[in-house]
Structures are given as structure tokens and as C-alpha cells.
C-alpha positions as CSV (number, residue, x, y, z in Angstrom):
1,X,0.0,0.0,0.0
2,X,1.7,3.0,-1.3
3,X,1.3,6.1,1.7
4,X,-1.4,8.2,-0.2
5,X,-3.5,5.0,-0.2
6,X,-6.0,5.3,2.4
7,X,-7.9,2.7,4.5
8,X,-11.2,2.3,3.1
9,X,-13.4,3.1,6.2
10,X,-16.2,0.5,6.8
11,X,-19.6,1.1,8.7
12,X,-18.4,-1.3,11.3
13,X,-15.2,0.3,12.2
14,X,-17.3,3.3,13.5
15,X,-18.1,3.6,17.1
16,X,-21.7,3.4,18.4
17,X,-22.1,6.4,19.7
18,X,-20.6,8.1,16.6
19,X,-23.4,6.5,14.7
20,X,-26.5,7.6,17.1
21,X,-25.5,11.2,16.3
22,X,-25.6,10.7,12.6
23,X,-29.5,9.0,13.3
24,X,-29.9,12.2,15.6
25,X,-29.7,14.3,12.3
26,X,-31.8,11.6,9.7
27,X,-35.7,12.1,9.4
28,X,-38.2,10.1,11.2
29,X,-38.6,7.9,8.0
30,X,-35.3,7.1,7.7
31,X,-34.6,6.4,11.2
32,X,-37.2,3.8,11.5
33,X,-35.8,2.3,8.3
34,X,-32.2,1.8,9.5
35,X,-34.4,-0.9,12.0
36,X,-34.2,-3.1,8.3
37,X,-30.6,-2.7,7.6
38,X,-29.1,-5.0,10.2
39,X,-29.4,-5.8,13.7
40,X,-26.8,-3.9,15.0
41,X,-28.1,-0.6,13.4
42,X,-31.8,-1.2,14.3
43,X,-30.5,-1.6,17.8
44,X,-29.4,1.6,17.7
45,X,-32.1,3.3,15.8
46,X,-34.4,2.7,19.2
47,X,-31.5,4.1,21.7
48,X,-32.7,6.9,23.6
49,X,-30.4,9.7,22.5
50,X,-31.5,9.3,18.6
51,X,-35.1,10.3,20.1
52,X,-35.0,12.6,22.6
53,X,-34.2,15.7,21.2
54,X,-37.3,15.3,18.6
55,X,-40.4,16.8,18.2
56,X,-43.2,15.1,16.2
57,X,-46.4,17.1,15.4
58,X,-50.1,15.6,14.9
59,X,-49.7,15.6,10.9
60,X,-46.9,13.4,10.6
61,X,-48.4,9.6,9.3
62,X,-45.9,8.0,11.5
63,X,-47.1,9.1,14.5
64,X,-48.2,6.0,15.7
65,X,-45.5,4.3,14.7
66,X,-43.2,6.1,16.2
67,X,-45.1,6.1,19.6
68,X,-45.1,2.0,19.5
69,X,-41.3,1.9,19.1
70,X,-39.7,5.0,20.1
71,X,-38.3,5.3,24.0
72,X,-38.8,8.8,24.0
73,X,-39.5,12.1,22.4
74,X,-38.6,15.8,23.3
75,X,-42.8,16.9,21.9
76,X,-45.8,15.1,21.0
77,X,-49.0,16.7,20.2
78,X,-51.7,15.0,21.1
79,X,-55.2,15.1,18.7
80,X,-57.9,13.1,16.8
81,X,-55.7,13.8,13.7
82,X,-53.7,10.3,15.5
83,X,-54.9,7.1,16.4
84,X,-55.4,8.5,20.4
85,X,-55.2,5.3,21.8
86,X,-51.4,4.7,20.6
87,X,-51.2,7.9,23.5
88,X,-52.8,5.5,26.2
89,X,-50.7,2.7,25.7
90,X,-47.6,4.0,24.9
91,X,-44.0,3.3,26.5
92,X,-42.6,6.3,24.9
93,X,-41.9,9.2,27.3
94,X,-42.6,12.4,26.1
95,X,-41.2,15.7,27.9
96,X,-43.6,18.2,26.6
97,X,-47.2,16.9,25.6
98,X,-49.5,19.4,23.8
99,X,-53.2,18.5,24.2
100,X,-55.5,19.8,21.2
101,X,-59.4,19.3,22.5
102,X,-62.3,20.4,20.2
103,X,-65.5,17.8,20.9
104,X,-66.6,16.7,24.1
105,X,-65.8,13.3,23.9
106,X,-61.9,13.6,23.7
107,X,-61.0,14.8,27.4
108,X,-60.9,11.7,28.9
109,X,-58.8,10.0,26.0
110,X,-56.7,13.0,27.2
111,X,-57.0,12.7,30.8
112,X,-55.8,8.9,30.4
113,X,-53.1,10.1,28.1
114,X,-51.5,12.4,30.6
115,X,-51.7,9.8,33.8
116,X,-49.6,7.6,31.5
117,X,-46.9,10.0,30.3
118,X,-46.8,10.9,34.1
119,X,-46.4,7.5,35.0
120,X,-43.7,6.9,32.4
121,X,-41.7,10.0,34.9
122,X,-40.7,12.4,32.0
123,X,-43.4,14.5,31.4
124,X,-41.9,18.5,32.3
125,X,-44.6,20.3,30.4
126,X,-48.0,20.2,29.6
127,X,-49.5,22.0,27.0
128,X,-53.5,22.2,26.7
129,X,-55.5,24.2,23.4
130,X,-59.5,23.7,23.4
131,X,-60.8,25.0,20.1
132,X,-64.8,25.3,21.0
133,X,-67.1,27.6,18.2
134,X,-69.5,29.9,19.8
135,X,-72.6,27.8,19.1
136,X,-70.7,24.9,21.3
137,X,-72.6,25.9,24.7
138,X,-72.5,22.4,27.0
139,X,-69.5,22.0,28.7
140,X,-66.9,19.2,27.0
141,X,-67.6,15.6,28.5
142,X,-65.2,14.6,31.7
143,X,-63.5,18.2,31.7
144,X,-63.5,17.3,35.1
145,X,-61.6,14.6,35.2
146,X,-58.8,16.5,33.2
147,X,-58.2,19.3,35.0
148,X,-58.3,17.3,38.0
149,X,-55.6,15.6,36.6
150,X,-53.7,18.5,35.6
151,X,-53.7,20.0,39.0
152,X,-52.6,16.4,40.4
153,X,-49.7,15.8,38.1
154,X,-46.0,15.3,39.9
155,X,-43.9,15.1,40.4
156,X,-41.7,17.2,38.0
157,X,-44.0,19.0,36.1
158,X,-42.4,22.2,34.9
159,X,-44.8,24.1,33.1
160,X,-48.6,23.9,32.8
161,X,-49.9,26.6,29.8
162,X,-53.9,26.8,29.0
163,X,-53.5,28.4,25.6
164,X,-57.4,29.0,25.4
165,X,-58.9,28.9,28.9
166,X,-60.5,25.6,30.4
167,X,-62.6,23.3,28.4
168,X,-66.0,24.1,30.0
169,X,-68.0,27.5,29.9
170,X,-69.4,26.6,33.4
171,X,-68.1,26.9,36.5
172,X,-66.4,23.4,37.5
173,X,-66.7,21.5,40.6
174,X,-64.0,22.8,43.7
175,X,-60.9,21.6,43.6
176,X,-60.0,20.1,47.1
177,X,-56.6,18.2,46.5
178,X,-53.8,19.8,45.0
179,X,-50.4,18.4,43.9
180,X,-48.5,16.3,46.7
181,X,-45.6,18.4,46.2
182,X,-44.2,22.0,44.6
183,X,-42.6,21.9,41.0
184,X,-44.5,24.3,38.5
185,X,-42.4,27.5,37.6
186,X,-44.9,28.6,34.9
187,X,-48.4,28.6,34.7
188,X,-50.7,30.3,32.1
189,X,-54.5,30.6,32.3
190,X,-57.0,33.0,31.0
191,X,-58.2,33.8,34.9
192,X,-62.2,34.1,34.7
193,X,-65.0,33.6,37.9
194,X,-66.0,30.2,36.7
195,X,-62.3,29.4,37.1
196,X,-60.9,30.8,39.9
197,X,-60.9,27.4,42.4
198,X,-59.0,25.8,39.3
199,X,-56.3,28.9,39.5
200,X,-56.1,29.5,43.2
201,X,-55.5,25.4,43.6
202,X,-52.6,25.5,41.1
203,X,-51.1,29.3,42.7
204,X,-51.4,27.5,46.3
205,X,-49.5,24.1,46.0
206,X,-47.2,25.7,43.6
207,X,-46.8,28.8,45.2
208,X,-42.7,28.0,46.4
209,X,-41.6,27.4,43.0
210,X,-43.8,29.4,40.5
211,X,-41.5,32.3,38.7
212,X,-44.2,32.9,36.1
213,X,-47.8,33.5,36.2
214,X,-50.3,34.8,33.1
215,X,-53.9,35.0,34.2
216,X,-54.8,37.3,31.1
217,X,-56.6,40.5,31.9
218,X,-60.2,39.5,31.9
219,X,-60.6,38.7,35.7
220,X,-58.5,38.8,39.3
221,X,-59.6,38.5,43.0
222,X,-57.8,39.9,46.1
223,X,-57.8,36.5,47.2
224,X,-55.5,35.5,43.7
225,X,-54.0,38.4,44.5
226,X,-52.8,37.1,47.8
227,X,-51.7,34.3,46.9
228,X,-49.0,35.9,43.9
229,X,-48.2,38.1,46.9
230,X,-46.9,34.8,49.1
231,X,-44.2,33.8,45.9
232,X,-41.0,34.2,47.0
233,X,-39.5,33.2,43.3
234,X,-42.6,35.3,41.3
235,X,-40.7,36.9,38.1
236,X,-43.3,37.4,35.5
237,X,-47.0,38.2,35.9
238,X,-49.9,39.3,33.6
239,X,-52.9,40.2,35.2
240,X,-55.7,42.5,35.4
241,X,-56.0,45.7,38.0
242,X,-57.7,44.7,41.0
243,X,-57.3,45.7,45.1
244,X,-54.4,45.6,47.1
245,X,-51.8,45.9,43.9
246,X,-49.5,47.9,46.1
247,X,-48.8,44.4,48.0
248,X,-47.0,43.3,44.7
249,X,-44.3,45.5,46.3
250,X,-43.4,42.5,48.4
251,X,-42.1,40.2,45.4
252,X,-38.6,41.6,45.7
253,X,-37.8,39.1,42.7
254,X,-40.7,40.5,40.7
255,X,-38.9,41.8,37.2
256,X,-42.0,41.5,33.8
257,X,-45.2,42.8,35.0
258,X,-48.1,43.4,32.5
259,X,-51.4,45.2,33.9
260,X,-54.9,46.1,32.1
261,X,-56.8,48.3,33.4
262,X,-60.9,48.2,32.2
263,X,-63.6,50.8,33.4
264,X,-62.9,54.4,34.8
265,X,-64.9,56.6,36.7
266,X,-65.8,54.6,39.6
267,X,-64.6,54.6,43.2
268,X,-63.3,51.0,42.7
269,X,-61.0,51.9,39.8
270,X,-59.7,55.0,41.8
271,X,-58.3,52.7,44.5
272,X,-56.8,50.5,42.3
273,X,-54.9,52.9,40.2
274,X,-54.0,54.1,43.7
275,X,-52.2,50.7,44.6
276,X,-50.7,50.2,41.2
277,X,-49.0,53.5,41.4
278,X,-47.8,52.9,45.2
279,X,-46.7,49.7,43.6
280,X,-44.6,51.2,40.8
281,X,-43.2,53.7,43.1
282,X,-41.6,50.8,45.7
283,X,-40.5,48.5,43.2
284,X,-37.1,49.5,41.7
285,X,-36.0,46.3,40.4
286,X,-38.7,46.5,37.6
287,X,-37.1,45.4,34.4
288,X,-40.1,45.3,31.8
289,X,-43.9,47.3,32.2
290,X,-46.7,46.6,29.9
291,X,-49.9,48.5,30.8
292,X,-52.9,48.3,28.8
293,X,-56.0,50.5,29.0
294,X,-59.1,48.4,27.6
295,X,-61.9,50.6,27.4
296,X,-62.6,53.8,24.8
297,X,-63.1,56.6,26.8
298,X,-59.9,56.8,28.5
299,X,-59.4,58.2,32.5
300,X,-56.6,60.5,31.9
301,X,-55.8,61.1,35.3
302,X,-55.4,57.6,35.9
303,X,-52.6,57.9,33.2
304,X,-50.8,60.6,34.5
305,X,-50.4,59.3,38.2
306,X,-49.4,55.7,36.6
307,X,-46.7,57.1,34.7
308,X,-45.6,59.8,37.8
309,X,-45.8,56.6,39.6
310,X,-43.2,54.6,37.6
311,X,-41.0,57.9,36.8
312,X,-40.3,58.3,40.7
313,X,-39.1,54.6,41.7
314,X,-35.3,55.9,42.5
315,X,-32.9,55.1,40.0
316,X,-35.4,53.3,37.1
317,X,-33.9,49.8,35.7
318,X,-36.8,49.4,33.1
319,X,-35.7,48.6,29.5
320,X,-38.7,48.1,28.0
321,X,-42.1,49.7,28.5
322,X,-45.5,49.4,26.5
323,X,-48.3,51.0,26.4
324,X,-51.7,49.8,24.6
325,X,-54.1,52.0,23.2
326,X,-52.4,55.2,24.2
327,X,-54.3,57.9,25.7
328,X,-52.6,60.8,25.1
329,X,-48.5,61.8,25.0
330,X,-47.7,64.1,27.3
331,X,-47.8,61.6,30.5
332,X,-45.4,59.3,28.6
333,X,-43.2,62.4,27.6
334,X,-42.6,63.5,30.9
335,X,-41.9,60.2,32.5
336,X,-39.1,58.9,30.0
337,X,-36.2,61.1,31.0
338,X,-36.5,59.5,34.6
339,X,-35.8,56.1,32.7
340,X,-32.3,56.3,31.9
341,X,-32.2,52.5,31.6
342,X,-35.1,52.7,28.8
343,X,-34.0,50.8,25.6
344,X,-37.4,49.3,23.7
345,X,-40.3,51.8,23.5
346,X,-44.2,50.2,22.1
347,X,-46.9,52.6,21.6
348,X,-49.8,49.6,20.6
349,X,-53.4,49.0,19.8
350,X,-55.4,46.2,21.4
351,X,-57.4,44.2,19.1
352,X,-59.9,44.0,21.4
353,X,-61.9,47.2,21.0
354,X,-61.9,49.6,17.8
355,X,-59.3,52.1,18.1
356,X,-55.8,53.0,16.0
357,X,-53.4,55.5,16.4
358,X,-54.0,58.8,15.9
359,X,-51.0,60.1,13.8
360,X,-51.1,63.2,15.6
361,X,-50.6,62.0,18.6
362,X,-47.6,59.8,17.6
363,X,-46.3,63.0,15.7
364,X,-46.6,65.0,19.4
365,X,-44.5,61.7,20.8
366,X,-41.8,61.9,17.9
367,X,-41.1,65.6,18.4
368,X,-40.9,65.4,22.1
369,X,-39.0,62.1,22.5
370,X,-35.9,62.7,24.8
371,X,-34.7,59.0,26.0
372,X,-30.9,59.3,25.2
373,X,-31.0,55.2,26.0
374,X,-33.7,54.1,23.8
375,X,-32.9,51.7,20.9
376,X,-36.4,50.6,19.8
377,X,-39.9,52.7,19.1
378,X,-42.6,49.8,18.5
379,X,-45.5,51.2,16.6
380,X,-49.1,49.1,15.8
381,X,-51.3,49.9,13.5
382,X,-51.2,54.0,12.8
383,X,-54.6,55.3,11.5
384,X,-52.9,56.6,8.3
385,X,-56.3,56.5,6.3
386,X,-54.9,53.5,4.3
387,X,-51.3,54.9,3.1
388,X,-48.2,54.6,5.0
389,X,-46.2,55.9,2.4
390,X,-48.2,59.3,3.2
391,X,-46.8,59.5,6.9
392,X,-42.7,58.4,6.1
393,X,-42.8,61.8,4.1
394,X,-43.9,63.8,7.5
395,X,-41.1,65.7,8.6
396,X,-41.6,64.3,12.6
397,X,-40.2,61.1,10.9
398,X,-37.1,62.1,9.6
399,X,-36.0,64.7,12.7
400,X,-36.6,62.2,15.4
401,X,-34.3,59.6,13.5
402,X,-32.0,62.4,13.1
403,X,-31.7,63.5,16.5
404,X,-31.7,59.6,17.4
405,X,-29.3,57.9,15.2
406,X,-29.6,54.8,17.0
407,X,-33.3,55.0,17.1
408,X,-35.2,51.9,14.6
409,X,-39.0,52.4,14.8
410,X,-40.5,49.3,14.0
411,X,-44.5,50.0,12.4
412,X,-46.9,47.1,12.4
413,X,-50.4,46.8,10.6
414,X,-49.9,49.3,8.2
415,X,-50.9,49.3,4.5
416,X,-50.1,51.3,1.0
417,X,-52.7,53.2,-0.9
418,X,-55.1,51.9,-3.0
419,X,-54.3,52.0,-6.6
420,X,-57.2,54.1,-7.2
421,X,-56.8,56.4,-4.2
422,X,-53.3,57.0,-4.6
423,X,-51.5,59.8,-2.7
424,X,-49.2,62.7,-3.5
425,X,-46.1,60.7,-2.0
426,X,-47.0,57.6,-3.9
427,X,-47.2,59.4,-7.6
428,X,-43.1,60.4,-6.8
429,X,-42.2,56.7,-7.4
430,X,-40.4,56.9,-4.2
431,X,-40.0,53.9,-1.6
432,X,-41.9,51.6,-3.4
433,X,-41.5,49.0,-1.1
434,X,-44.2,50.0,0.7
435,X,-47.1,51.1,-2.1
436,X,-47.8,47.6,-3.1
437,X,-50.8,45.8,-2.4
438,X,-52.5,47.5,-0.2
439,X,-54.3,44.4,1.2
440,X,-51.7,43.3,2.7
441,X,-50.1,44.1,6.2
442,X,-46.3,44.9,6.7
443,X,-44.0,45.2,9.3
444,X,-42.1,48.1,8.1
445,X,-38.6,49.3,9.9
446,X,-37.1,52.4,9.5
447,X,-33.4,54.0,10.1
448,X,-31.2,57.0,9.4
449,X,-27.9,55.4,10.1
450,X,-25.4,54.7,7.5
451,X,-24.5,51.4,6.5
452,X,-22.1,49.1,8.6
453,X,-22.9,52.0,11.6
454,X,-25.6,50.3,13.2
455,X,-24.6,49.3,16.7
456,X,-27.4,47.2,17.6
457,X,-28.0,45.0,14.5
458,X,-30.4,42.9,16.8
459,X,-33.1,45.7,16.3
460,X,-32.9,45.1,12.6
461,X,-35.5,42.3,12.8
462,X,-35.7,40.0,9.4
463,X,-38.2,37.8,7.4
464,X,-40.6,38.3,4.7
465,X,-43.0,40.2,6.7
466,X,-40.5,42.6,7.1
467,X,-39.5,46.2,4.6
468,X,-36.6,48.1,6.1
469,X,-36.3,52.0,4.7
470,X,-33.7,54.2,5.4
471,X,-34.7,57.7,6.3
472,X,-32.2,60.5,5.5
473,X,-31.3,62.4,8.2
474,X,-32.6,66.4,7.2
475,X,-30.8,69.5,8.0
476,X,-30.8,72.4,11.1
């Protein structure tokens, strides 16, 4: 053999564990076929670590297949779109198990499903969506039993999210037993009356572990309320206004907060605005504020004192602050030279109840704007009367990006003019990119830096919903 010859390199001459990660990168089909090649492949084609980093969703064909002979899986969804009773019998553990429910006969399938995923010991993360139409008005058959079940489940269970609610428009039977043992640190459910035994169960036995918490902003109790209080890890929470929000002050590792805020004018809204503001004015270690106003005739008071409030906490560490369905600017003017730490701006519509921008009042924002930090303006849905292209030309545009050269403002919703409506700004030809169809919705972000200057190229979000337009910077 002369020395450039080379040893021809044989299958068998590689190491097993060499060979599971090449099956960690083939597809499903292919995997299962390497169980016909020979017997020391198919061996390992059914090791754990060609499996557990996958995720199989409800439209594959080999879902069954896979659940008879796989030892485990990273994500399954569970659905009628799959044989459901390969889920009941199965010996493969799943980590995260997403339950799709949309007749009243499939919850206890489901409720089985989980006790034997739970029983198999890996299950981290449960995952429930219930897709109901309006006209479907009897609560879903053993509902029950499922959510029993759910509130039962350890140990080990990480994360418990109820995309659309609880499967039953009726108030369900109390809760009296709640998990043996502490080990949820999220938990997501739209909080409503008919639900809150189900919440306050899961908030109580999970209270020492829970570091997130989304009830939505349709519903909350003191008594919830006292129970978030009691967290000692509590990092995130969504939530709607109600009384005693100054307690919150107590969650010393409380960072993400997110509060709606729904009628105005009577006494009980008063007091809670009161506590929200006491709140924001203890809690210094704040890192990101969402607050959303849901109603059309806006308290403007209640704006003011909110953003006082969260102005005056000492020396601000929020980066990121949102507000939906903006009242009016000047509140938010004032407030954001007291947050030197401020970095992502959003000014957004809910689309809950009719209402977009008023370009005048983002105009009065861009020409006050003085936050020497900020990085990001997030903008939703501008009530432009149809054109974009009509409000780039404005000269608020180009002087805030001027006098903010590390500024992107990122504008969502928005649409060009109609070809037979067209504007003076779209007859110059100019930034076309943005006078197509006007049906359809862009995400449009705009600059005035030069290129290769940006220093936060993060902010330059891509994809194909995405136009970015560089504004020049103007004069004086």
C-alpha cells in the first residue's frame, strides 16, 4: 500500500455512539428504516439519544409508529388527527405533551393520556388548546376529570400553559386536593370567575416554585391576589387591575409585570390605580412594564399618576415599557427622561376594541421624544387612512431619527394606498416597497444610520413580513 492509499473506512469500524449522532440528524422515516438494515443498526435506531431531542407534530403519518417503538420524544401533540389510543398505551416518554381538545368526547382520551406520560416519569410540560365555536354551549364531556388531573400531576411538572382557557363555559366542581408536592415555575390561564378554584389550587400548591404566572386580563380576585403576593421566586406576571396591587411590592424578585386596566370613573378603579402607582413607586427592580388601557373613553388622570408613579421609583432599571391604546402623549413624555435605563419603547393598539393611532398623537411623541438610551420605538397599527407611504414623508419622521441615530421604529399593521386612491407621496415613485398591495399588512422598519454604523444590529428584525427603509437624516 503506497502512503497516499487510504484505509477504506467501513460502517463497522465506526463507534456506536458516533453513529446515534448521525440518526440524531436523519428524518423520522429514515430512522425507522435503519431498523431493516441489520441488527446492530436497528439496535441503535431505538436508543434513547436518537429520540430525545425530537419533536413530532399531529400531521406526521408516523405518529403511531413512532409512539409504539420510540423510547422517548422531546414533543408530541396530542389530537384526533392520530390514532389517540397509541397515546394511552404507549412506552414512549414524552417531555412536553400538547393537548388539542375540540369535541366533548376527547377529554378523557386525554386525561388517560396524561396519567400515562406521568407515569412513564418524564413529562416537564403540559401543553392544553381547546378550540370550542361559539354555538358549542354544553360544557366538554369529563372536563372534570382533566383538569383534576392536571392539577394532580408530579412530580416534575415544569410548566402547565392553557392556551385558550378551560374546556367548559361553566363553573367546575371545587378543587379540594392539590399536587403532593411544589414543582411548577410557569403557569398560564385566561383567569375568569368560573375558574378561579382551578387557579387559586394551582397558585397555592405551587406557590414555592412558580417564577411565572399569566392569568390574562379579563378577571383577578384579592384573594388571587394574595396568593402571587406569598411567591418568593414570582418573576413574571400578567394580570388584570384589582385591590391591594400595592402588596406586589413585596415580590422583591418580581422583574415583567403586564397590567390592564378596564372601566374608569368609579370609586373601585380609583383605589386601584391608587395601589398600582404605590406599587410602581416601591418597586425599583422593575425590568419590563406593559400597561394596557381596555376601554374607549380613557381616564386620563389615571394615566398621569401611573406614569408619575413609575418615573419616581429611585434610580429606574426598566428597559422596556409598552403601552396599549395610548391615551394621550404628554404623561409618557414626561416620565421617560426618569428612565435612563429605557431601551425598547411600544406605543400599541389592542385588538380588542376599535381604536388606532392617531397620527397626531404619535407626531406629538416623535417631536418630544428625549430618552438618550432608547434603541427601539414599536409602533401598531397608525390610523394613516390606508397609506403609510403618506406619513414616512412627515417631517416628525425624519427629525426624530436624526436626533436619534440609534433609534429603529419598528411600524406594524400598516398598508399602502389603494391603486385608485393613490396619494401625492405615492405618484413620486419613491420607496416603493411599501405602495404595493394595499391588502396586505407589513411590518415596516425604519433608520437613518449609515451602513455598517448600526450598533445594535439585533433591532434590525428580518423575514418576509419585514421592509426596512432608510430615512435620511434632514438638515438644522
Amino acid at each position: 500500500m503506497t502512503t497516499t492509499e487510504r484505509p477504506a473506512l467501513h460502517l463497522h469500524r465506526l463507534p456506536d455512539d458516533v453513529l446515534v449522532l448521525v440518526m440524531q440528524r436523519l428524518a423520522v422515516d429514515d430512522l425507522l428504516a435503519c431498523r431493516l438494515v441489520c441488527k446492530r443498526l436497528g439496535g441503535l435506531a431505538l436508543q434513547p439519544d436518537a429520540w430525545r431531542h425530537r419533536r413530532l407534530d399531529d400531521d406526521k403519518p408516523c405518529v403511531c409508529a413512532v409512539l409504539g417503538l420510540a423510547p422517548c420524544l422531546d414533543k408530541a401533540v396530542y389530537s384526533k388527527k392520530v390514532h389517540t389510543t397509541a397515546f394511552m398505551t404507549t412506552r414512549c416518554a414524552v417531555r412536553h405533551l400538547t393537548l388539542i381538545i375540540k369535541k366533548g368526547t376527547e377529554c378523557a382520551r386525554a386525561c388517560l393520556a396524561v396519567r400515562n406520560q406521568e407515569a412513564l416519569g418524564r413529562l416537564r410540560n403540559v401543553e392544553l388548546e381547546v378550540w370550542r365555536s361559539p354555538e358549542d354551549v354544553a360544557p366538554l364531556d369529563d372536563a372534570d376529570a382533566l383538569l383534576r388531573t392536571l392539577v394532580a400531576l408530579s412530580p416534575g411538572l415544569e410548566s402547565l400553559d392553557l392556551l385558550n382557557g378551560l374546556p367548559t363555559p361553566y363553573a367546575m366542581r371545587p378543587v379540594l386536593h392539590g399536587p403532593c408536592r411544589p414543582s411548577l415555575r410557569y403557569f398560564r390561564c385566561a383567569l375568569s370567575q368560573r375558574y378561579e378554584n382551578f387557579v387559586n389550587t394551582v397558585l397555592a400548591g405551587h406557590a414555592a416554585t412558580l417564577q411565572e404566572v399569566h392569568l390574562g386580563h379579563d378577571h383577578c380576585e384579592e384573594s388571587t391576589l394574595e396568593l402571587l403576593v406569598g411567591m418568593s421566586e414570582l418573576r413574571a406576571l400578567t394580570c388584570r387591575l384589582c385591590p391591594g396591587m400595592r402588596a406586589l411590592a413585596s415580590c422583591e424578585m418580581l422583574r415583567d409585570v403586564s397590567f390592564s386596566m378596564f372601566r374608569k370613573d368609579t370609586p373601585e378603579t380609583v383605589v386601584q390605580v391608587k395601589g398600582l402607582a404605590d406599587f410602581f413607586r416601591q418597586a425599583g427592580q422593575l425590568r419590563t412594564v406593559s400597561i394596557e388601557f381596555r376601554y374607549g373613553d380613557f381616564d386620563f388622570e389615571n394615566f398621569d399618576d401611573l406614569m408619575a408613579a413609575l418615573a419616581s421609583s429611585g434610580e429606574s432599571l426598566v428597559h422596556q415599557l409598552s403601552v396599549v391604546n395610548l391615551p394621550y402623549a404628554a404623561p409618557l413624555l414626561s416620565a421617560l427622561p426618569r428612565l435612563p435605563a429605557l431601551r425598547v419603547l411600544g406605543v400599541l393598539n389592542s385588538p380588542l376594541i376599535d381604536f388606532d393611532l392617531d397620527v397626531d398623537t404619535v407626531d406629538e411623541l416623535l417631536v418630544g421624544l428625549t430618552a438618550p438610551s432608547l434603541r427601539r420605538l414599536e409602533l401598531s397599527t397608525l390610523d394613516t387612512d390606508g397609506c403609510l407611504h403618506e406619513w414616512l414623508h412627515r417631517d416628525e419622521v425624519a427629525r426624530v431619527l436624526t436626533a436619534n441615530p440609534s433609534l429603529h421604529v419598528h411600524v406594524w399593521g400598516t398598508h399602502g394606498c389603494r391603486r385608485w386612491e393613490r396619494c401625492e407621496e405615492c405618484a413620486l415613485g419613491c420607496h416603493r416597497e411599501v405602495t404595493g398591495d394595499y391588502r396586505k399588512g407589513r411590518r415596516v422598519g425604519l433608520f437613518s444610520h449609515g451602513p455598517g454604523k448600526c450598533t445594535h444590529p439585533e433591532d434590525h428584525i428580518t423575514g418576509d413580513k419585514w421592509t426596512w427603509i432608510h430615512i435620511r437624516c434632514v438638515s438644522g
